[in-house]
PDB file of the backbone (N, CA, C, O) and the ligand in Angstrom, with CONECT records:
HET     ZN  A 101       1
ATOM      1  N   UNK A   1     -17.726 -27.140 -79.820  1.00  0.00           N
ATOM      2  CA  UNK A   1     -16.275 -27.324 -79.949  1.00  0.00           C
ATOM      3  C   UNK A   1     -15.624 -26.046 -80.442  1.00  0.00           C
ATOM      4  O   UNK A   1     -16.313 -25.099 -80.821  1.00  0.00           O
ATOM      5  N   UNK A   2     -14.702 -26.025 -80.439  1.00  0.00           N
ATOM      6  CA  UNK A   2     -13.990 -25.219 -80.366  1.00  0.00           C
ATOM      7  C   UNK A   2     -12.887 -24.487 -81.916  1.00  0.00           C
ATOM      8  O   UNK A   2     -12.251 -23.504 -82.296  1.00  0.00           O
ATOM      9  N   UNK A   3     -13.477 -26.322 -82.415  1.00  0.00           N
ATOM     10  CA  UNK A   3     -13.006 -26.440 -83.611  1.00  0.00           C
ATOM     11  C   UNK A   3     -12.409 -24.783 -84.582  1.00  0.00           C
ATOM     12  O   UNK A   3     -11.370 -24.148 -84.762  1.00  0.00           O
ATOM     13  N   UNK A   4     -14.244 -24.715 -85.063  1.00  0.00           N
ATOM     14  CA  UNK A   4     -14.347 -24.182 -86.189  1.00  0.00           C
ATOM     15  C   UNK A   4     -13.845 -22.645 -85.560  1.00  0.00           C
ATOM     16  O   UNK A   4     -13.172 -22.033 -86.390  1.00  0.00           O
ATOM     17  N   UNK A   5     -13.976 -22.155 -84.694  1.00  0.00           N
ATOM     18  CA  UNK A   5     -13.813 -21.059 -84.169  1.00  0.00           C
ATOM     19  C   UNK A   5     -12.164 -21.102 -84.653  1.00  0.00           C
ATOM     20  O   UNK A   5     -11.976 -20.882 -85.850  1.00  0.00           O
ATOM     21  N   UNK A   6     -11.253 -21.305 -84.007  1.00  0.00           N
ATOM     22  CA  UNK A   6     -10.091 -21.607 -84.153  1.00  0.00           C
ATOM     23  C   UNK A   6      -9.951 -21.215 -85.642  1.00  0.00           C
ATOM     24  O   UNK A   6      -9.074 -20.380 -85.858  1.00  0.00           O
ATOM     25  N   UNK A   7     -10.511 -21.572 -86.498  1.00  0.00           N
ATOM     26  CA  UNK A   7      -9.471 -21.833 -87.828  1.00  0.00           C
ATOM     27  C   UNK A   7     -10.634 -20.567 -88.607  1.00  0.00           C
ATOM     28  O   UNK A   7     -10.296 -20.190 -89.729  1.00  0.00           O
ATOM     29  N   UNK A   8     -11.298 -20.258 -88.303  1.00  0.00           N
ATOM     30  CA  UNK A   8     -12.181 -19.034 -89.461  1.00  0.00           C
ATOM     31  C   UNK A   8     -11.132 -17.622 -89.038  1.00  0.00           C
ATOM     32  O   UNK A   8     -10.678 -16.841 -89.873  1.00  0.00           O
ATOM     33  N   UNK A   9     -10.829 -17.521 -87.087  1.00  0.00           N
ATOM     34  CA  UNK A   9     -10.047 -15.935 -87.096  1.00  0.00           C
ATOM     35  C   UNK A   9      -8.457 -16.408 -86.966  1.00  0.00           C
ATOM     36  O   UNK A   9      -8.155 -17.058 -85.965  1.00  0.00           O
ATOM     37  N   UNK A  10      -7.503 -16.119 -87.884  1.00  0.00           N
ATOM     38  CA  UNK A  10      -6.495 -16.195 -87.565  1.00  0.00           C
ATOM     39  C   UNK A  10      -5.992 -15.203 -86.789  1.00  0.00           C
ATOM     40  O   UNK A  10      -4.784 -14.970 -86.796  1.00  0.00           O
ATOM     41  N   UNK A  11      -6.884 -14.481 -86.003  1.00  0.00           N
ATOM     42  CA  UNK A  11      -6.359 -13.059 -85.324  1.00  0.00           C
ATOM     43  C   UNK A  11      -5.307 -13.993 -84.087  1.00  0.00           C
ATOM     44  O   UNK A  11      -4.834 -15.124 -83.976  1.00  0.00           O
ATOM     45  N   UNK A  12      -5.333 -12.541 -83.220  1.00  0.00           N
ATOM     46  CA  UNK A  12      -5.001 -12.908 -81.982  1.00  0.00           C
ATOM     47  C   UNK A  12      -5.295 -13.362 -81.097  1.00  0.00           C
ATOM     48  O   UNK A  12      -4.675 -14.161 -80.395  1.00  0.00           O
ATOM     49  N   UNK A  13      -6.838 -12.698 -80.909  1.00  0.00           N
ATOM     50  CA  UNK A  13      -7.473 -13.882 -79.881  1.00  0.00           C
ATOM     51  C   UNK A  13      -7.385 -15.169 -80.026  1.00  0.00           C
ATOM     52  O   UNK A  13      -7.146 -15.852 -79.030  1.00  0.00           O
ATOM     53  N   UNK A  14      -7.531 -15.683 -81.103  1.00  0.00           N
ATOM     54  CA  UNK A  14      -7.586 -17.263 -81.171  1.00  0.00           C
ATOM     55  C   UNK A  14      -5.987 -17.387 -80.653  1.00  0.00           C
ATOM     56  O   UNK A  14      -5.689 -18.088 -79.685  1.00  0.00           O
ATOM     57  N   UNK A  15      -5.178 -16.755 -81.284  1.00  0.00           N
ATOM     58  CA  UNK A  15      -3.856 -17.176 -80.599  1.00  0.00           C
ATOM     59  C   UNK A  15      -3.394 -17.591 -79.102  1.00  0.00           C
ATOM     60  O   UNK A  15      -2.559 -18.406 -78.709  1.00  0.00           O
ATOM     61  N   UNK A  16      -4.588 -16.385 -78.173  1.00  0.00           N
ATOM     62  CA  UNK A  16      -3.891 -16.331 -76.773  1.00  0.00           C
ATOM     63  C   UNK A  16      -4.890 -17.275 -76.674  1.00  0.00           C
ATOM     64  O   UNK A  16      -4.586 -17.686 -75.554  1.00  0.00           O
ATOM     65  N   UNK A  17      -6.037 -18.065 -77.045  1.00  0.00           N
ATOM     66  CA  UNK A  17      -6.689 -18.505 -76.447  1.00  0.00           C
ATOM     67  C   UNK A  17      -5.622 -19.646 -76.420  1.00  0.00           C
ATOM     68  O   UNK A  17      -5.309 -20.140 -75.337  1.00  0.00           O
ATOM     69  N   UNK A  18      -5.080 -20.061 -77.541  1.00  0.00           N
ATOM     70  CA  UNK A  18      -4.553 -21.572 -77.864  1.00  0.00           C
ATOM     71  C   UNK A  18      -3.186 -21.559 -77.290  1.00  0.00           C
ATOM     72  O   UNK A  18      -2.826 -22.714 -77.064  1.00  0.00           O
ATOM     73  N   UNK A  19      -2.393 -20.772 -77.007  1.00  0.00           N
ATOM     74  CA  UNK A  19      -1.101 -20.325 -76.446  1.00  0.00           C
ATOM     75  C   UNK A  19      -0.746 -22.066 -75.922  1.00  0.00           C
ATOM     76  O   UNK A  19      -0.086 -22.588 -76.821  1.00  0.00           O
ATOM     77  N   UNK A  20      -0.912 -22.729 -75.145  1.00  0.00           N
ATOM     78  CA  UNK A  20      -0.117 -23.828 -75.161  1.00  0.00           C
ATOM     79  C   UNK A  20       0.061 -24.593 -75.770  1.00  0.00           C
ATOM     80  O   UNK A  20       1.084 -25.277 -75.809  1.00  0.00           O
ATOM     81  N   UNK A  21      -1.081 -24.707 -76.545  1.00  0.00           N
ATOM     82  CA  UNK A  21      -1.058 -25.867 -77.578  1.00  0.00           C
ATOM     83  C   UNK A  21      -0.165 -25.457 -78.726  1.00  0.00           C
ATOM     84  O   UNK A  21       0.056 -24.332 -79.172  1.00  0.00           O
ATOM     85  N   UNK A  22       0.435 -26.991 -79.208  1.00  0.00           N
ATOM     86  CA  UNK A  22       1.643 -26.809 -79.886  1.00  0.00           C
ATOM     87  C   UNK A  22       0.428 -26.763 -81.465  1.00  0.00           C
ATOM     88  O   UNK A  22      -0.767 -27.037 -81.362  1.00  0.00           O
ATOM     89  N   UNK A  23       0.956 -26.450 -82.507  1.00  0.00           N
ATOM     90  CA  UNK A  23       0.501 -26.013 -83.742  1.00  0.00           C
ATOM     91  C   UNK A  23       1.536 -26.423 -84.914  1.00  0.00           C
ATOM     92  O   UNK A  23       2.738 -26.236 -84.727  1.00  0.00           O
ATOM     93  N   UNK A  24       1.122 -26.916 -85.978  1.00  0.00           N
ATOM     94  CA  UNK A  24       1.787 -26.738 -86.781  1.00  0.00           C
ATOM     95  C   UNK A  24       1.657 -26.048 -88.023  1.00  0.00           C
ATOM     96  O   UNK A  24       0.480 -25.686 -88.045  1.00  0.00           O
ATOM     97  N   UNK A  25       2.244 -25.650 -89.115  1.00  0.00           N
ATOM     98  CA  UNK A  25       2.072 -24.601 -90.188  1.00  0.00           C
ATOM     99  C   UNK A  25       1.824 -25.262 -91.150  1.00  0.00           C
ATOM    100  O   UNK A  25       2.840 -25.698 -91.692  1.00  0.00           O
ATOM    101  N   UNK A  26       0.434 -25.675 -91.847  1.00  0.00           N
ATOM    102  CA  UNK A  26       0.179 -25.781 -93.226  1.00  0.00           C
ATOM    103  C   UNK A  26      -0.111 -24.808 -94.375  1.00  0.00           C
ATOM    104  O   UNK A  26      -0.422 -23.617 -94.395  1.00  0.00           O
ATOM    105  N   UNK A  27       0.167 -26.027 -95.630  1.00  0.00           N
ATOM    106  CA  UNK A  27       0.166 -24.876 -96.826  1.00  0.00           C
ATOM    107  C   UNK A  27      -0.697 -25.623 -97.343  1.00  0.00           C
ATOM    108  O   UNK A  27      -0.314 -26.642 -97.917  1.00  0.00           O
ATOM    109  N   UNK A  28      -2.092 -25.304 -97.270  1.00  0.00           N
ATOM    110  CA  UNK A  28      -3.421 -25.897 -98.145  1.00  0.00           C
ATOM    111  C   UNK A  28      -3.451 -25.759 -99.321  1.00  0.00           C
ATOM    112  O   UNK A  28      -3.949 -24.801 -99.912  1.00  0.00           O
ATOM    113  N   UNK A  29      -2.769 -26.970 -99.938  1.00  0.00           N
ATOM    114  CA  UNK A  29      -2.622 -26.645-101.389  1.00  0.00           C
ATOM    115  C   UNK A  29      -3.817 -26.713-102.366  1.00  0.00           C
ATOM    116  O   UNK A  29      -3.722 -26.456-103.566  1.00  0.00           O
ATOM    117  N   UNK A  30      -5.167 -27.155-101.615  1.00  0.00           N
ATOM    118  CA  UNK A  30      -6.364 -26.862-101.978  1.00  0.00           C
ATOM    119  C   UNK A  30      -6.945 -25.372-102.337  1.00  0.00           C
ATOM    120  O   UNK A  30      -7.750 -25.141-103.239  1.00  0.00           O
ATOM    121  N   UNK A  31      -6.504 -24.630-101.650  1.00  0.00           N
ATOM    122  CA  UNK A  31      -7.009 -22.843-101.522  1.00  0.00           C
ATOM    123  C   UNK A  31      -5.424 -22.063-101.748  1.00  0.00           C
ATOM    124  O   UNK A  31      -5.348 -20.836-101.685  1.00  0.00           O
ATOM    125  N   UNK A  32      -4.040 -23.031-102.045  1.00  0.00           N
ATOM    126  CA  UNK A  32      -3.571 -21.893-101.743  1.00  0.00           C
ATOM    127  C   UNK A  32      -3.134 -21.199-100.714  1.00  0.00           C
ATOM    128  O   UNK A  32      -2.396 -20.215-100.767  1.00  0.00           O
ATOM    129  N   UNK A  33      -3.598 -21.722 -99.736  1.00  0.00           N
ATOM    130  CA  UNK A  33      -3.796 -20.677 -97.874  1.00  0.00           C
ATOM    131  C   UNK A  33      -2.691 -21.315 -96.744  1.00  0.00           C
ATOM    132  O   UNK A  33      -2.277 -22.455 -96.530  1.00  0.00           O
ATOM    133  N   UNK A  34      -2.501 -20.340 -96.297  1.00  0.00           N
ATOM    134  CA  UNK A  34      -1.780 -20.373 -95.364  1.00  0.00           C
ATOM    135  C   UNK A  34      -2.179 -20.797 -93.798  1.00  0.00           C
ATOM    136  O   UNK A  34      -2.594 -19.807 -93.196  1.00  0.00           O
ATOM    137  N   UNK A  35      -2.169 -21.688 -93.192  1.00  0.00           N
ATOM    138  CA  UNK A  35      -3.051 -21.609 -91.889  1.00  0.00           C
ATOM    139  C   UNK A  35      -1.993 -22.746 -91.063  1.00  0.00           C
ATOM    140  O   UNK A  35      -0.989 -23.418 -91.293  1.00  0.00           O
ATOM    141  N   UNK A  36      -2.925 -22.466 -89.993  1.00  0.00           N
ATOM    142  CA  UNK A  36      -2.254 -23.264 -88.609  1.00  0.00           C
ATOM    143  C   UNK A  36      -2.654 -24.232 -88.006  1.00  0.00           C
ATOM    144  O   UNK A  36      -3.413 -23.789 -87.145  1.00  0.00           O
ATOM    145  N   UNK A  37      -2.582 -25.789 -87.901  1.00  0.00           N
ATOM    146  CA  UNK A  37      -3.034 -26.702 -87.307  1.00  0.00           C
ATOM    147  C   UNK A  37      -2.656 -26.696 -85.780  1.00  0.00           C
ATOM    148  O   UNK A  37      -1.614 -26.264 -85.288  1.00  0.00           O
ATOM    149  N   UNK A  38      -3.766 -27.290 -85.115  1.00  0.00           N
ATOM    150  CA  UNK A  38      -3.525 -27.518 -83.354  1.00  0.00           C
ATOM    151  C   UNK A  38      -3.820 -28.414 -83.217  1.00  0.00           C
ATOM    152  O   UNK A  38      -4.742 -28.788 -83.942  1.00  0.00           O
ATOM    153  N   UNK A  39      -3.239 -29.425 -82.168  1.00  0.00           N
ATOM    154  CA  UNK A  39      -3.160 -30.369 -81.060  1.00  0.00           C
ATOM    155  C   UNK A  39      -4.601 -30.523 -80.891  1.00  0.00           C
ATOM    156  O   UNK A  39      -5.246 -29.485 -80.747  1.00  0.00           O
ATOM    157  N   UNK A  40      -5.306 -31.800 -80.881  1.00  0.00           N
ATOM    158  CA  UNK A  40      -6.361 -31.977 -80.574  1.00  0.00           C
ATOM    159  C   UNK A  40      -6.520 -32.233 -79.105  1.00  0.00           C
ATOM    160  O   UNK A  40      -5.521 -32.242 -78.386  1.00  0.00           O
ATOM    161  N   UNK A  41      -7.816 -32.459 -78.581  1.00  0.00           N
ATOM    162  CA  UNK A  41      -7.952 -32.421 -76.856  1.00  0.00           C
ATOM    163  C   UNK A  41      -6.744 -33.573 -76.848  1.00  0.00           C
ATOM    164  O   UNK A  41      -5.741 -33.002 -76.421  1.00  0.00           O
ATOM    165  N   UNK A  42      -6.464 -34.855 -77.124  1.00  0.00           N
ATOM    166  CA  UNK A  42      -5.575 -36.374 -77.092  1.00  0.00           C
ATOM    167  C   UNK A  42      -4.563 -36.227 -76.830  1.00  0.00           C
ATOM    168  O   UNK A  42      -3.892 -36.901 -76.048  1.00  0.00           O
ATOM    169  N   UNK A  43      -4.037 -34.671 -77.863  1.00  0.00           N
ATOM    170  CA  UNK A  43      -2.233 -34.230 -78.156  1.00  0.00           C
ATOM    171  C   UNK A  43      -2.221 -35.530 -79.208  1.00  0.00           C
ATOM    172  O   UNK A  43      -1.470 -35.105 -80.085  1.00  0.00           O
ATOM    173  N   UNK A  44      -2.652 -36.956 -79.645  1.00  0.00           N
ATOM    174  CA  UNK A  44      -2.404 -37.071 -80.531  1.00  0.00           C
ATOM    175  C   UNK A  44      -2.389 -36.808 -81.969  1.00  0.00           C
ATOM    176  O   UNK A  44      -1.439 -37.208 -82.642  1.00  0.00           O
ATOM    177  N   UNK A  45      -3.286 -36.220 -82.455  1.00  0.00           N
ATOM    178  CA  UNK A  45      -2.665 -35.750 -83.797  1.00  0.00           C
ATOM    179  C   UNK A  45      -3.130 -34.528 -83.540  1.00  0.00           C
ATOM    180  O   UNK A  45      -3.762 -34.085 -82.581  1.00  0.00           O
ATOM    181  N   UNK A  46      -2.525 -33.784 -85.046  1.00  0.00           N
ATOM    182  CA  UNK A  46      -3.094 -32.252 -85.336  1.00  0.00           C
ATOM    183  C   UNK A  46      -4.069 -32.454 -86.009  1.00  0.00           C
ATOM    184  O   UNK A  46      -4.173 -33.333 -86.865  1.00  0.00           O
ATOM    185  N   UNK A  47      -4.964 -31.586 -85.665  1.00  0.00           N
ATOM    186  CA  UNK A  47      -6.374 -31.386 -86.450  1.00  0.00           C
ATOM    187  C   UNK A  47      -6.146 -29.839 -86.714  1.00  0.00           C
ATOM    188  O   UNK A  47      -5.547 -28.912 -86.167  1.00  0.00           O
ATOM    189  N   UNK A  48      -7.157 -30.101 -88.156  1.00  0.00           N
ATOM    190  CA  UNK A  48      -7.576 -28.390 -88.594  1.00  0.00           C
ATOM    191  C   UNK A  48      -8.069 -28.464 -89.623  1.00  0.00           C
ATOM    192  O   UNK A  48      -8.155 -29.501 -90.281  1.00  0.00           O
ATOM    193  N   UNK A  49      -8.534 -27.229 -89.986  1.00  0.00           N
ATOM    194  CA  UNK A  49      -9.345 -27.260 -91.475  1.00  0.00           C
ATOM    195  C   UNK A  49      -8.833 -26.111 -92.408  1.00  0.00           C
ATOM    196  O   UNK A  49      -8.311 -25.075 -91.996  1.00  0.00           O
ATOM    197  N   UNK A  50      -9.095 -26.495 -93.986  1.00  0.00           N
ATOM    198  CA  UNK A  50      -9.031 -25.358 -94.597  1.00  0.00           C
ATOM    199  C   UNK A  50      -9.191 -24.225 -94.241  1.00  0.00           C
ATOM    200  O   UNK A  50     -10.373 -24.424 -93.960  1.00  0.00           O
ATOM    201  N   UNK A  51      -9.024 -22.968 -93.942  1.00  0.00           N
ATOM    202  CA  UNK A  51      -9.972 -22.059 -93.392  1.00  0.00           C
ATOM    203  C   UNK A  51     -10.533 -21.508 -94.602  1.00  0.00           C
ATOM    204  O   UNK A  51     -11.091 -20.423 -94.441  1.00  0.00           O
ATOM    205  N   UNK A  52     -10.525 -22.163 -96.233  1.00  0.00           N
ATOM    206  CA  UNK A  52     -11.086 -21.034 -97.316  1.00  0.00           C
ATOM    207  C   UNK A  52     -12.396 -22.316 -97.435  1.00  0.00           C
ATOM    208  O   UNK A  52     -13.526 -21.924 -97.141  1.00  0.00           O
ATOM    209  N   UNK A  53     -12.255 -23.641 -97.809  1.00  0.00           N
ATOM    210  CA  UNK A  53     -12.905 -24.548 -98.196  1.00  0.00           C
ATOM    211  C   UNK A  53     -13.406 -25.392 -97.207  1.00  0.00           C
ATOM    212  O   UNK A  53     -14.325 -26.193 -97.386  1.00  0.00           O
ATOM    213  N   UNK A  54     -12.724 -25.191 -96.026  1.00  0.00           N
ATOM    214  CA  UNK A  54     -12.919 -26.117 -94.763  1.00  0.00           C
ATOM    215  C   UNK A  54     -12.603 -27.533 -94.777  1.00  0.00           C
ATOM    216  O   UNK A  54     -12.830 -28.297 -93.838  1.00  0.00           O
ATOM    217  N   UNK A  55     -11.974 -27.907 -96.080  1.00  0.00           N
ATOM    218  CA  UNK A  55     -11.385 -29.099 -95.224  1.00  0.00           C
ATOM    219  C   UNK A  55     -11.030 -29.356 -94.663  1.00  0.00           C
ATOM    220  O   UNK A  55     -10.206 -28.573 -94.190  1.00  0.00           O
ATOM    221  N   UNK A  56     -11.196 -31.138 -93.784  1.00  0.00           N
ATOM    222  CA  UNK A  56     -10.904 -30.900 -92.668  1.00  0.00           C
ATOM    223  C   UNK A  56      -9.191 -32.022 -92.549  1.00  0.00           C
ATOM    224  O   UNK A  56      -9.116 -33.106 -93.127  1.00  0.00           O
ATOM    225  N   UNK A  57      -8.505 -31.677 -92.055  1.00  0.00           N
ATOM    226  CA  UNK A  57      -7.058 -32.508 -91.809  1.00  0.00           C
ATOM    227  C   UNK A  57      -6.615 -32.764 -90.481  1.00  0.00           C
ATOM    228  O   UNK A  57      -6.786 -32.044 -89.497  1.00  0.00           O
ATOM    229  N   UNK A  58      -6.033 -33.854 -90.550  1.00  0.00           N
ATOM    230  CA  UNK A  58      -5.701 -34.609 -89.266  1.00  0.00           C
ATOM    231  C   UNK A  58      -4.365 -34.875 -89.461  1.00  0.00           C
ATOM    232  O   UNK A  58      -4.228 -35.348 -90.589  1.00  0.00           O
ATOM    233  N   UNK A  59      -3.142 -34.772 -88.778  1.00  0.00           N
ATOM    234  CA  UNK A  59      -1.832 -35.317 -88.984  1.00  0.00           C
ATOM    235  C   UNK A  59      -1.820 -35.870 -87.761  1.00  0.00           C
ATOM    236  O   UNK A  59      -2.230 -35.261 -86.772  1.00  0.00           O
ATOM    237  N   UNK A  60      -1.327 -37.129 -87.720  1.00  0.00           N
ATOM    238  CA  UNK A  60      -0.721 -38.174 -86.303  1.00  0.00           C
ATOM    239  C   UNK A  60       0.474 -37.828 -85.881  1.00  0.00           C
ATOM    240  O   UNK A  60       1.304 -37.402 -86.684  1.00  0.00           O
ATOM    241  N   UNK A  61       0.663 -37.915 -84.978  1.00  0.00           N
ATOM    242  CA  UNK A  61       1.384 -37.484 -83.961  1.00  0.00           C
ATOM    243  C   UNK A  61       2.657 -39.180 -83.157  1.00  0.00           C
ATOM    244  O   UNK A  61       2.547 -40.030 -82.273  1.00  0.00           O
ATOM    245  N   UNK A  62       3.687 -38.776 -84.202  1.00  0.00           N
ATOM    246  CA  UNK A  62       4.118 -39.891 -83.923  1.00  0.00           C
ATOM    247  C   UNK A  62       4.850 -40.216 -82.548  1.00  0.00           C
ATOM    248  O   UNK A  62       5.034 -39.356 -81.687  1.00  0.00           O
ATOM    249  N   UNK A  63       5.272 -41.610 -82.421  1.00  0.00           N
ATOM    250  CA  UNK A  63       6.171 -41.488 -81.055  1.00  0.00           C
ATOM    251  C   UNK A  63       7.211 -40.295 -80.670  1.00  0.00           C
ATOM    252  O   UNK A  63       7.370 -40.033 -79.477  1.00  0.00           O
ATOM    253  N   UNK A  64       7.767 -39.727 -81.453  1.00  0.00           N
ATOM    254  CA  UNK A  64       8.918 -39.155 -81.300  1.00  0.00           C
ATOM    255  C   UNK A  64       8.417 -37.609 -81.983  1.00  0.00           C
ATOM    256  O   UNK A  64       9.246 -36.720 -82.180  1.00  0.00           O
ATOM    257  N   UNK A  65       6.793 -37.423 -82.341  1.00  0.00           N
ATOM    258  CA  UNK A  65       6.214 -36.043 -82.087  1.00  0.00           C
ATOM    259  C   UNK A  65       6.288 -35.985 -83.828  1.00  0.00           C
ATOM    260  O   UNK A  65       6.707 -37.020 -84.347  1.00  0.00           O
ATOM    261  N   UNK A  66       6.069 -35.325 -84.370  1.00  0.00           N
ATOM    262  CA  UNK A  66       6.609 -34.787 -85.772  1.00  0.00           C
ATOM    263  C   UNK A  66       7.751 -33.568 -85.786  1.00  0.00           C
ATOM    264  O   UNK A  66       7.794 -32.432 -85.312  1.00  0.00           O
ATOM    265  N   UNK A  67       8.444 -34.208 -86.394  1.00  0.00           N
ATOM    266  CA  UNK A  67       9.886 -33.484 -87.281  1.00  0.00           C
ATOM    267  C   UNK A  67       9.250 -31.944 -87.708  1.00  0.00           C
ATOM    268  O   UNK A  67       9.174 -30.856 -87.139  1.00  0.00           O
ATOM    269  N   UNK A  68       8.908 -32.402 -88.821  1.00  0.00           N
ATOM    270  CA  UNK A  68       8.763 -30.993 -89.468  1.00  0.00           C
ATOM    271  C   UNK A  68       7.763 -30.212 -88.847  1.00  0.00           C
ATOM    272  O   UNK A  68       6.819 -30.546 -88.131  1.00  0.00           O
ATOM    273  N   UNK A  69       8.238 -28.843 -89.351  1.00  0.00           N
ATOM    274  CA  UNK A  69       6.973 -27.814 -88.366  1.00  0.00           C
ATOM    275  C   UNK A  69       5.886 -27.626 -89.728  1.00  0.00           C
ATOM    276  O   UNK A  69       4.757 -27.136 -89.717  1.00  0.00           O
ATOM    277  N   UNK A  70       6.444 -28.040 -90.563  1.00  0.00           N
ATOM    278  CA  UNK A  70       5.466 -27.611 -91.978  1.00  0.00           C
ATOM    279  C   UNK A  70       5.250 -27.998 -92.867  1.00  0.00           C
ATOM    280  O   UNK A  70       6.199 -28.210 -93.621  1.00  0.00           O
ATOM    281  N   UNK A  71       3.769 -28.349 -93.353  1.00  0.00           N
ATOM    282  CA  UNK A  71       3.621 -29.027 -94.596  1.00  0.00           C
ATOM    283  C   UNK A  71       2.293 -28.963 -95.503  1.00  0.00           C
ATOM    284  O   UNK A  71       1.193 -28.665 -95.037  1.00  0.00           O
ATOM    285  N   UNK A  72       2.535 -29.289 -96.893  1.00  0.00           N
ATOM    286  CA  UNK A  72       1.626 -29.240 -97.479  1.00  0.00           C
ATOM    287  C   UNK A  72       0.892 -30.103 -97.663  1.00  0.00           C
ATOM    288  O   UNK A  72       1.293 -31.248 -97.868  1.00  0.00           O
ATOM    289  N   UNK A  73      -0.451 -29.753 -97.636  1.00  0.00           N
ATOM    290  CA  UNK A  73      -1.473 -30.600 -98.070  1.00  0.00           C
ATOM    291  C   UNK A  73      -2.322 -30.844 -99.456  1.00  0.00           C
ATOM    292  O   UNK A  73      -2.750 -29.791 -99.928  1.00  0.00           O
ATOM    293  N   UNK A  74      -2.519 -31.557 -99.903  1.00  0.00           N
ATOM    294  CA  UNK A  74      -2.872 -31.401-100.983  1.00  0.00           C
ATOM    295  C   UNK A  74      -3.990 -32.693-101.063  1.00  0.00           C
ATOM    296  O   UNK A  74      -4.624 -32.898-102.099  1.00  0.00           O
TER     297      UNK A  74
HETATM  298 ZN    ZN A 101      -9.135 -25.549 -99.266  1.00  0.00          ZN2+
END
């Protein structure tokens, strides 16, 4: 999968790889860190992980998509 790759390089490559998929911006209030959740294969929720501790997070993907582009986790 494709997973873990994704969330260890925040470079660019991972960017162009993911280019359609929509993303959203978390603030891992576990580490502190700044990182980017993506669209799972479903499009229903966002998946991603810590990238310092690796937890792993899932946000659902409601009827009407999610509102906010950003949020913290804790
Ligand atoms: Zn963490």
């Amino acid at each position: 999968m494709l997973e873990r790759n994704d969330l260890d390089k925040t470079s660019d490559n991972s960017l162009k790889k993911l280019k359609k998929r929509k993303f959203l911006g978390i603030f891992f209030a576990c580490c502190s860190v700044y990182a980017r959740i993506y669209t799972n294969d479903s499009g229903k929720f966002y998946e991603g992980r810590c990238p310092t501790c690796l937890r792993s997070l899932s946000i659902r993907i409601g009827r009407n998509g999610v509102k906010d582009r950003f949020f913290v986790s804790y």
